[in-house]
C-alpha positions in Angstrom: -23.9 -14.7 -105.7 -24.5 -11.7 -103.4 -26.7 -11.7 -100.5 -26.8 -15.2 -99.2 -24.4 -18.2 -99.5 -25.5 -21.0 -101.8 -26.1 -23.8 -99.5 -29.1 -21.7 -98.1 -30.7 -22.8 -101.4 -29.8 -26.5 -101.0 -30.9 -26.4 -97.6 -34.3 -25.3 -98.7 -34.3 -28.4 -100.9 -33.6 -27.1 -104.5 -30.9 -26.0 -107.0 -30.5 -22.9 -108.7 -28.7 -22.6 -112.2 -28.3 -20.1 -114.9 -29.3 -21.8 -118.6 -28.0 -20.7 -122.2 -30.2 -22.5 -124.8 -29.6 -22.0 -128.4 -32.1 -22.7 -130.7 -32.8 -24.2 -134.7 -35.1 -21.7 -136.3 -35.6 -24.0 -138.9 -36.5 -26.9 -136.9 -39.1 -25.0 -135.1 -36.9 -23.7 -132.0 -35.7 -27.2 -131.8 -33.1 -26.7 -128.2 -29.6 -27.6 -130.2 -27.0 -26.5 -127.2 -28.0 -26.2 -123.8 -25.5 -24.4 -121.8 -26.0 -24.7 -117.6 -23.6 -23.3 -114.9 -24.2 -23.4 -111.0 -23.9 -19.4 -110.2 -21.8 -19.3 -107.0 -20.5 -15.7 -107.2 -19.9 -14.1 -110.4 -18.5 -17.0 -113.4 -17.8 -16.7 -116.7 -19.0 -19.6 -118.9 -18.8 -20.5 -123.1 -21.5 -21.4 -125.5 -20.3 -21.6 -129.0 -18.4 -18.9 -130.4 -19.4 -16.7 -127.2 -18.3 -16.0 -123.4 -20.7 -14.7 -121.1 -20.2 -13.5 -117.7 -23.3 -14.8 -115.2 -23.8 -12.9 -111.6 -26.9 -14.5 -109.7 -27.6 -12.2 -106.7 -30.2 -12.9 -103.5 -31.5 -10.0 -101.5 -33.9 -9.8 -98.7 -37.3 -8.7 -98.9 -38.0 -6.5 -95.7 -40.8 -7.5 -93.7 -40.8 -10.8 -95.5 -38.3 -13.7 -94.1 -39.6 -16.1 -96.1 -39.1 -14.5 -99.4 -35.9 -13.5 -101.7 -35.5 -10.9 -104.5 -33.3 -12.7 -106.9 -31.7 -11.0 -110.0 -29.6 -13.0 -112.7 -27.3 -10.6 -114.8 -26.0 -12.4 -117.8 -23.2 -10.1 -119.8 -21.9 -11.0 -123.3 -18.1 -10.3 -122.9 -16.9 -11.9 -126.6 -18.5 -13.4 -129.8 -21.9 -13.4 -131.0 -24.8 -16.1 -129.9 -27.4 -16.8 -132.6 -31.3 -18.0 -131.7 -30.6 -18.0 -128.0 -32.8 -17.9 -124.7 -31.6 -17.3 -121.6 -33.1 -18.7 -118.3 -32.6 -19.1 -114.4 -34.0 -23.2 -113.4 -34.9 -24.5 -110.1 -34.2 -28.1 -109.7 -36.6 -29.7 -107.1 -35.0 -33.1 -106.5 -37.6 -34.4 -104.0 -41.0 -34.0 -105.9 -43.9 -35.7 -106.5 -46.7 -35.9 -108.8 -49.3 -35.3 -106.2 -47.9 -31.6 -106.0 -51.0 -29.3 -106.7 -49.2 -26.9 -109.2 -50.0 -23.1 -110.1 -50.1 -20.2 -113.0 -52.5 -17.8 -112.2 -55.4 -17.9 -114.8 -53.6 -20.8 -116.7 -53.2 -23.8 -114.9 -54.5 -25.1 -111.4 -53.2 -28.0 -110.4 -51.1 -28.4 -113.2 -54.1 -29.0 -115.2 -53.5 -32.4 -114.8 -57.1 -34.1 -115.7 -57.9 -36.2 -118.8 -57.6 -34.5 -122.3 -59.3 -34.4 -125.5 -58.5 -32.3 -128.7 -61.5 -30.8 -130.0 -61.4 -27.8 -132.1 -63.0 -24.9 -130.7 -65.4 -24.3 -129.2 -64.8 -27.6 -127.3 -67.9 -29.8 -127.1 -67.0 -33.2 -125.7 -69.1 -35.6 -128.6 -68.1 -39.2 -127.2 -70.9 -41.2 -125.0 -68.1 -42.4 -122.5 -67.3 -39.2 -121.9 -70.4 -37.5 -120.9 -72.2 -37.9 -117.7 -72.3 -37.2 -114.1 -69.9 -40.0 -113.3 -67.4 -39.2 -115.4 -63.7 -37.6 -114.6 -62.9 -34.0 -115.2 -62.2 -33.8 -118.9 -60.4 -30.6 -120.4 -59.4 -29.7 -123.9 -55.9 -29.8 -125.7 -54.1 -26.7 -122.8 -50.9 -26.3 -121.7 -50.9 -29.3 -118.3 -48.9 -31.7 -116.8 -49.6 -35.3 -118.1 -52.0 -37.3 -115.9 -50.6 -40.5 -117.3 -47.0 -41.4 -118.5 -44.5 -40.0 -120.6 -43.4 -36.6 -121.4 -44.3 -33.7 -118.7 -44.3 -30.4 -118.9 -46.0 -26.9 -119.1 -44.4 -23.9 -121.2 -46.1 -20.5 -121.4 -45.3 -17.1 -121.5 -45.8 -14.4 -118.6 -48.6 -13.1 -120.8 -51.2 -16.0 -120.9 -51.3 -15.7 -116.7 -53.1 -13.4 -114.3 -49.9 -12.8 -112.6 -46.7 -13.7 -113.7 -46.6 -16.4 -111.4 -45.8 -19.9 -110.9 -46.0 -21.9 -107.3 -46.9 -25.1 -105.4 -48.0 -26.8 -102.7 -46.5 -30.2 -101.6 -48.6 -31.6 -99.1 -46.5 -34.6 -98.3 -43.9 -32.0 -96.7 -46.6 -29.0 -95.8 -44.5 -26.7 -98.9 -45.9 -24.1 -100.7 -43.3 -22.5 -103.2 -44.0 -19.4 -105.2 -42.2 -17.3 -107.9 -43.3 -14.4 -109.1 -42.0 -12.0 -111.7 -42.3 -8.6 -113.6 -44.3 -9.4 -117.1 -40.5 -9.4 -118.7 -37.9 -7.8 -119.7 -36.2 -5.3 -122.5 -36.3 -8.6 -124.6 -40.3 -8.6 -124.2 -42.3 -11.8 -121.8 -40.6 -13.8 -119.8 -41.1 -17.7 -120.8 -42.2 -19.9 -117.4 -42.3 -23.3 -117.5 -42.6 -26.5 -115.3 -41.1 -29.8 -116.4 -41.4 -33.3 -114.4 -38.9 -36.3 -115.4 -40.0 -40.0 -116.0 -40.6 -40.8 -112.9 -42.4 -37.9 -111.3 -39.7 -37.7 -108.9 -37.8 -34.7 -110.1 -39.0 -31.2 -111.4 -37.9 -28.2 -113.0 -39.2 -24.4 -112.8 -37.6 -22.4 -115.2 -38.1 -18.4 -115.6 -37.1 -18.0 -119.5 -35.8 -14.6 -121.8 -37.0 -14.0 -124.5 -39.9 -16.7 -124.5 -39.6 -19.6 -127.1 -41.1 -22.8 -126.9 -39.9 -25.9 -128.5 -41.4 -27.3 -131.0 -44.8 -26.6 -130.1 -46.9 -23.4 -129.4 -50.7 -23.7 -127.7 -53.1 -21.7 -129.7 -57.1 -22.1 -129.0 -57.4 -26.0 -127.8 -54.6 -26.5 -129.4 -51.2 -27.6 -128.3 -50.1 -28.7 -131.7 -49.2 -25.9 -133.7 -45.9 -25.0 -134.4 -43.9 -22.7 -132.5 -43.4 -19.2 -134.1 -41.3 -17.7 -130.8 -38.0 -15.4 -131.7 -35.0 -16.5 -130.3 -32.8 -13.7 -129.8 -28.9 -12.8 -131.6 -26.2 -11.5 -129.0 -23.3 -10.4 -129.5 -20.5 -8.8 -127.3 -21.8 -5.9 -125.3 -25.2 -7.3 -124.4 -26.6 -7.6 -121.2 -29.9 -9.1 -119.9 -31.5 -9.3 -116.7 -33.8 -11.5 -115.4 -35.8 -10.8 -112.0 -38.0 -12.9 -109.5 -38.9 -12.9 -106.3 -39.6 -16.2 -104.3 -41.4 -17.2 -101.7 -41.0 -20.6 -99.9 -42.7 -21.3 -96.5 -44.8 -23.5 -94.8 -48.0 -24.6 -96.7 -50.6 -27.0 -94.5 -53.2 -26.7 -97.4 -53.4 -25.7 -101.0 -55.4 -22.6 -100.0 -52.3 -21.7 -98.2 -50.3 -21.1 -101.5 -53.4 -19.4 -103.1 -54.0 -16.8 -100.0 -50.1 -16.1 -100.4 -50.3 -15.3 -104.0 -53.2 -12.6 -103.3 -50.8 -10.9 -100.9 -47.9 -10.9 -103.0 -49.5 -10.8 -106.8 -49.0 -7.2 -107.5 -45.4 -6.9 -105.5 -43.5 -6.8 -108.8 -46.4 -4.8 -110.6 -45.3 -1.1 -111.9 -47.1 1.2 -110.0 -50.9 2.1 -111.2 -50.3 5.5 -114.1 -53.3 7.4 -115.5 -53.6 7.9 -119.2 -55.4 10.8 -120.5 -57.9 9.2 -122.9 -62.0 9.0 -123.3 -63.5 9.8 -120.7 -66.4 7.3 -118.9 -69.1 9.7 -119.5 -68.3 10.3 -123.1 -67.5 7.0 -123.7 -71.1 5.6 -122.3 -73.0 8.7 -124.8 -71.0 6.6 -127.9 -72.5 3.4 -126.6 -75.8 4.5 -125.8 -76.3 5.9 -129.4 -74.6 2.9 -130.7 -76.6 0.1 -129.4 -79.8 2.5 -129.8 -78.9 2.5 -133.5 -77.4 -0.7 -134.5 -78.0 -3.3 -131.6 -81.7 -2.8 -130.9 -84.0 -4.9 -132.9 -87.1 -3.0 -133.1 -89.7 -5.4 -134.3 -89.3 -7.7 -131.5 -87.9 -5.5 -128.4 -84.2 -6.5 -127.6 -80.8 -5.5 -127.9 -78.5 -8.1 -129.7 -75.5 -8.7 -129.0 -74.2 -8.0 -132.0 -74.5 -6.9 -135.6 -76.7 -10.2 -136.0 -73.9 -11.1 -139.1 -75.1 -14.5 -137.4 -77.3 -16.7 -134.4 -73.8 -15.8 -131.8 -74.2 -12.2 -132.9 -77.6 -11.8 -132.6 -79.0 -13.1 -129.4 -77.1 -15.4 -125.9 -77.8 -14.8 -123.0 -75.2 -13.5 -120.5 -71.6 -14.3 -121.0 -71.3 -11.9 -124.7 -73.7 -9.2 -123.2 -77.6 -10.5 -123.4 -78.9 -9.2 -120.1 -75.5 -7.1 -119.0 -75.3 -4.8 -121.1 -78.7 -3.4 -120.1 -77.4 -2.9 -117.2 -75.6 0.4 -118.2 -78.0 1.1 -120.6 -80.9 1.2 -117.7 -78.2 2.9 -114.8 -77.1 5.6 -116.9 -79.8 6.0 -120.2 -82.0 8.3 -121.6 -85.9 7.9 -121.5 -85.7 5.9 -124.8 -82.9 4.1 -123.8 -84.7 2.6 -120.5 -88.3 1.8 -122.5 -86.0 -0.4 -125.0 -84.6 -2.1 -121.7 -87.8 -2.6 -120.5 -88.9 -3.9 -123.7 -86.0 -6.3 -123.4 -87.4 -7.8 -120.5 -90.6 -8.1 -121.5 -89.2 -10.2 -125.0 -87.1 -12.5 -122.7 -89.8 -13.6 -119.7 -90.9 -15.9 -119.9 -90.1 -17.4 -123.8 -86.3 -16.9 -123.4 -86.4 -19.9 -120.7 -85.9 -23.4 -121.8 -88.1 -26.6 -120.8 -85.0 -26.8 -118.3 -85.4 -23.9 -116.2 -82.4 -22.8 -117.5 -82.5 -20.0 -120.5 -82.0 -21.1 -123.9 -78.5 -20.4 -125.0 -78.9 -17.8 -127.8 -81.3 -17.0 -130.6 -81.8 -15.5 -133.7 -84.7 -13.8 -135.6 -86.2 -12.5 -132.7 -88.3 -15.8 -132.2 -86.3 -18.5 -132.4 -84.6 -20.0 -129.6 -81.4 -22.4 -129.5 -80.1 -24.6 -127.4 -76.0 -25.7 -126.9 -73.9 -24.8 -130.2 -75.3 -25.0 -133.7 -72.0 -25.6 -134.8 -71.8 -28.9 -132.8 -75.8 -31.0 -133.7 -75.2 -33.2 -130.5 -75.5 -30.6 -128.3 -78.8 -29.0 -128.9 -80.4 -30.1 -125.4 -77.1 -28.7 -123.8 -76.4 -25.6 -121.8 -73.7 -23.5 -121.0 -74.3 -23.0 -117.2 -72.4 -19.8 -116.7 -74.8 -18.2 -119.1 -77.5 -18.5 -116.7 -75.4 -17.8 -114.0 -74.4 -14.3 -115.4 -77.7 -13.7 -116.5 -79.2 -14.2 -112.6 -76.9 -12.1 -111.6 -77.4 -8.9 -113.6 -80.6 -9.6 -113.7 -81.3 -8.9 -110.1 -79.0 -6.4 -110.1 -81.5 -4.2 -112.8 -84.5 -5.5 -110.6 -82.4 -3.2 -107.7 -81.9 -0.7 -110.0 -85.7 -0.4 -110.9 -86.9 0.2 -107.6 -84.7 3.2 -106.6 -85.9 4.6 -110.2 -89.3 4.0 -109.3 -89.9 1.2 -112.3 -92.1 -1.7 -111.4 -90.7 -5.3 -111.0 -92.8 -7.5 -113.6 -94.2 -10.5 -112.1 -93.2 -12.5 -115.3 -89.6 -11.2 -114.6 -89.2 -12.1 -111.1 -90.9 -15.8 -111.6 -88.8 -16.0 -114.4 -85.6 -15.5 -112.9 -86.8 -17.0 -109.9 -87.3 -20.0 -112.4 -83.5 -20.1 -113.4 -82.4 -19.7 -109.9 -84.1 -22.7 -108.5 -82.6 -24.6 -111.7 -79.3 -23.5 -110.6 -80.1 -24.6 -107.1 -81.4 -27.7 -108.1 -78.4 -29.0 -110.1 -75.6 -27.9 -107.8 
């Protein structure tokens, strides 16, 4: 190890190792060998018919005391190594289960909250489950177990924001972070978080290639079986993997979140521009486009869709109902603004439900739905961030409208002034 002497990781209360992991193919990336060394310096280690040699190095980050560069080089010197990963772990012996763990756009606080495995799209269907009172309740994600038994979280760099994983321990004011690159020449990096029996141990682990045991998580689904690629090595091969962390003082969780925004793109490549379509040639395809095919003449709107079915013919917000117009007013043609117009006029005030709140989706043109045909239980149910998305652009258009010189109708803004106070009134 260059840079630092190892007991300044001790000191900061964790342990650093470098893993070898080989892997059964056949038994779904069942972990067969697993291979650790402690990297003080450069070491040579053995797993199976292979020798590797393992250099961990630590370098400063200037302006930043609190953070470290870290680079683990691992170099196949003899043999071969069949279905293998390699990783870098941290071991955090002092943990505890009330640590509010992080992965950017995957998991916030470790997604640790009562589950239920529900196909998609996930519609909660038992009574004791339903109703103000109740816990947070997610579907069958990648989380930490809320209960006993086995604990852990694996994903790859891809399913997150940022390839990022941190927390904040508010027993001792810590707020750890690790951020990395999206991989390596061997494609995403695996990260995963793992808690033993007794919550009082934990380990973060940056992984290379990716491959998860057993088990991958595909739509609400943790179940399915894992179809990662270990990788072969053989003599010759060398793989690096790269990090930096950051470990300071953290009085509140927001303290770990404000110090992922100003470190989040550190490890990013640097912005490129790619020749390609231009904006104002792309927006002529989609005007002529939804002119064409989305616009549903007879009754005034622009679907969503090619109306193949109800979620591709009308929903409000969230798929497009009442954004995309928003383009298509902005930037359109003459023709293009009456059918946006038109839209309006089709949605206030029969596109809003006995609740306040707009009706989900539709179909035909006249018919108007409520929570998820596919799930009968939920027809009086409503997706809130539909309405929410559709307020918004809404009153963005309505902005719009008067700098072109286009009348507000009074059925639009009582309408949407309607939704708003339903919002309002629930939250």
């Amino acid at each position: 190890m260059s840079g630092t002497s190892p007991p300044s990781f001790q000191q900061a209360g964790y342990k650093i190792r470098a893993v070898i992991c080989r892997h059964d193919r056949d038994r779904f990336n069942l972990v067969t060998c697993r291979t650790v060394i402690d990297p003080v310096g450069e070491q040579e280690i053995s797993s199976g018919a292979s020798r590797w040699r393992v250099d961990l190095q630590s370098m400063p980050v200037a302006g930043d005391p609190q953070a470290r560069d870290l680079r683990l080089v691992f170099r196949c010197t003899k043999g071969t190594l069949e279905s293998a990963s390699l990783a870098l772990e941290f071991e955090f012996p002092d943990w505890s289960a009330a640590n509010h763990v992080l992965m950017p756009a995957a998991a916030y606080n470790g997604n640790r909250f009562l589950s239920r495995k529900i196909p998609y799209s996930p519609k909660l269907h038992f009574a004791q489950d339903i109703g103000p009172d109740v816990p947070i309740i997610i579907s069958d994600v990648p989380r930490l177990n809320i209960g006993d038994g086995p604990s852990r979280i694996h994903d790859r760099s891809g399913s997150m924001a940022t390839p990022a994983i941190g927390f904040h321990a508010p027993a001792t004011s810590r707020g750890f972070l690790l951020l990395s690159a999206q991989g390596n020449s061997l494609g995403d990096y695996g990260f995963s978080i793992e808690e033993n029996r007794d919550r009082s141990k934990a380990w973060i682990t940056l992984q290379s290639p990716v491959v998860r045991e057993n088990f991958n998580y595909h739509i609400c689904d943790l179940g399915q079986p894992s179809d990662d690629t270990p990788h072969d090595f053989k003599a010759g091969d060398e793989i690096t993997l790269t990090c930096r962390i950051t470990d300071a003082a953290c009085g509140r969780t927001q303290d770990l979140y404000d110090r992922l925004c100003r470190h989040r793109k550190d490890l990013a490549p640097p912005a490129g521009k790619t020749a390609g379509l231009s904006l104002s040639a792309c927006f002529a395809v989609q005007e002529e486009k939804f002119n064409r095919r989305n616009f549903v003449e007879e009754h005034g709107y622009y679907a969503v869709g090619m109306r193949e079915n109800y979620m591709q013919d009308w929903q409000i917000g969230w798929t497009g109902g009442m954004i995309s117009t928003l383009p298509l007013l902005l930037l359109g043609d003459e023709k293009t603004r009456a059918n946006v117009l038109r839209n309006f006029d089709w949605l206030f005030p029969a596109g809003i439900s006995p609740s306040g709140f707009f009706w989900d989706s539709g179909r035909n043109g006249s018919e108007w739905i409520g929570g998820d045909l596919r799930k009968a239980h939920t027809g009086n149910w409503h997706l809130i961030r539909k309405s929410g998305d559709a307020v918004f652009y809404i009153i963005r258009q309505f902005r719009i409208m008067e700098t072109l010189g286009i009348p507000v109708k009074p059925a639009w803004s009582d309408g949407t002034r309607v939704v708003a106070k339903a919002l309002a009134d629930l939250w």
